[in-house]
C-alpha positions as CSV (number, residue, x, y, z in Angstrom):
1,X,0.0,0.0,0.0
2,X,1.5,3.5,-1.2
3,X,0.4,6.7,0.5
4,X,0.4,10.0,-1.5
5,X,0.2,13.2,-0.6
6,X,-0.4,16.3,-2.4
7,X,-0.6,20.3,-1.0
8,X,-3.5,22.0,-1.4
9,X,-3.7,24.6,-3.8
10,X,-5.6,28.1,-4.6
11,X,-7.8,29.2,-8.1
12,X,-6.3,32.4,-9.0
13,X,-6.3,34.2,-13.1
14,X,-4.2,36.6,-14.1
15,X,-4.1,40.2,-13.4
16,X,-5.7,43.4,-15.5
17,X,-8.9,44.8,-15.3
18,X,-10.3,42.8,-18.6
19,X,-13.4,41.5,-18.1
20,X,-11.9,37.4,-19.1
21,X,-9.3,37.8,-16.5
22,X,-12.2,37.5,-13.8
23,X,-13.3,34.5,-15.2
24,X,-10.1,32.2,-16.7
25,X,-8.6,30.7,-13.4
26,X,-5.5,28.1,-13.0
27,X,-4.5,25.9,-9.7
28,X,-1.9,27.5,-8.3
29,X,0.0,25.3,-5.9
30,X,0.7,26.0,-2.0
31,X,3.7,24.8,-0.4
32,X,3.7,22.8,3.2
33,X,6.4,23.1,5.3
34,X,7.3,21.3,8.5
35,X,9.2,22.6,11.3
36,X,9.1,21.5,14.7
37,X,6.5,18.9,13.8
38,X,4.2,22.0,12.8
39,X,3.1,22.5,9.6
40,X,2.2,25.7,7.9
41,X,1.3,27.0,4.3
42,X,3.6,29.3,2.2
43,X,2.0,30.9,-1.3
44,X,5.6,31.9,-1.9
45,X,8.2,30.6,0.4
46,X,11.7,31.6,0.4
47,X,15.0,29.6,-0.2
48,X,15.5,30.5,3.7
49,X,12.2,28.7,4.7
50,X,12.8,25.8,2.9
51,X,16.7,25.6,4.5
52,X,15.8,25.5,7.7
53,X,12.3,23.2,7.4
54,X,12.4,19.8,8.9
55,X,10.5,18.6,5.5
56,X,8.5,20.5,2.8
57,X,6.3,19.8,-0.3
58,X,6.8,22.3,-2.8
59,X,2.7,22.8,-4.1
60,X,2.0,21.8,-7.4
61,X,3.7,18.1,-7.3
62,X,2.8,14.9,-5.8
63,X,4.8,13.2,-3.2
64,X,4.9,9.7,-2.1
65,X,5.1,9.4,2.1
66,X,5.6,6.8,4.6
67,X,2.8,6.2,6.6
68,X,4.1,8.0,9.9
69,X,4.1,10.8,7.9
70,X,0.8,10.2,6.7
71,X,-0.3,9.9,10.4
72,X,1.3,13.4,11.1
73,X,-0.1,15.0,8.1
74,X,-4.0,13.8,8.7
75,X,-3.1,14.7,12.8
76,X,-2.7,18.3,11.1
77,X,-5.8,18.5,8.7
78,X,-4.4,17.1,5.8
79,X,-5.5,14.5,3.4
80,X,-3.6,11.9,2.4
81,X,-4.6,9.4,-1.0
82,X,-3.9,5.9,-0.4
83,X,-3.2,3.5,-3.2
C-alpha cells in the first residue's frame, strides 16, 4: 500500500482589469512546510524557509510518504490518498 500526498492549492487568473481575466482561473500550488512537527502554508516561500524546514512539499507536485508521515499530516488536517 502506497500513500500519497499532495498540497492543497488556490484558483487564482491573471491580473488586469479585462473582463476574461475574472473568469479564466489556473491551480496555483501551495507549499507545506514542516518545522518543529508544525506545519504551515507558504504561497511563496523563500529559499530560507525551505533551509531551515524539517521537511517540505513544494505545491504543485505529488509526493509519495511513509505512513508515519501520513499519520502526522492527517493529525494536522491534511488529506492523504492511499493506493
Amino acid at each position: 500500500m502506497a500513500f500519497y500526498f499532495t498540497p492543497p492549492t488556490v484558483s487564482e487568473g491573471p491580473a488586469g482589469d479585462n473582463v476574461l481575466h475574472y473568469r479564466y482561473k489556473l491551480e496555483r500550488g501551495i507549499t507545506v512546510i514542516k518545522e518543529n512537527d508544525v506545519y504551515r502554508q507558504e504561497r511563496f516561500p523563500y529559499a530560507e524557509d525551505l533551509a531551515n524546514a524539517d521537511l517540505y512539499y513544494l505545491g504543485g507536485h505529488r509526493y509519495e510518504i511513509s505512513s508515519a508521515e501520513k499519520a502526522s499530516l492527517e493529525a494536522a488536517g491534511y488529506t492523504v490518498e492511499t493506493v
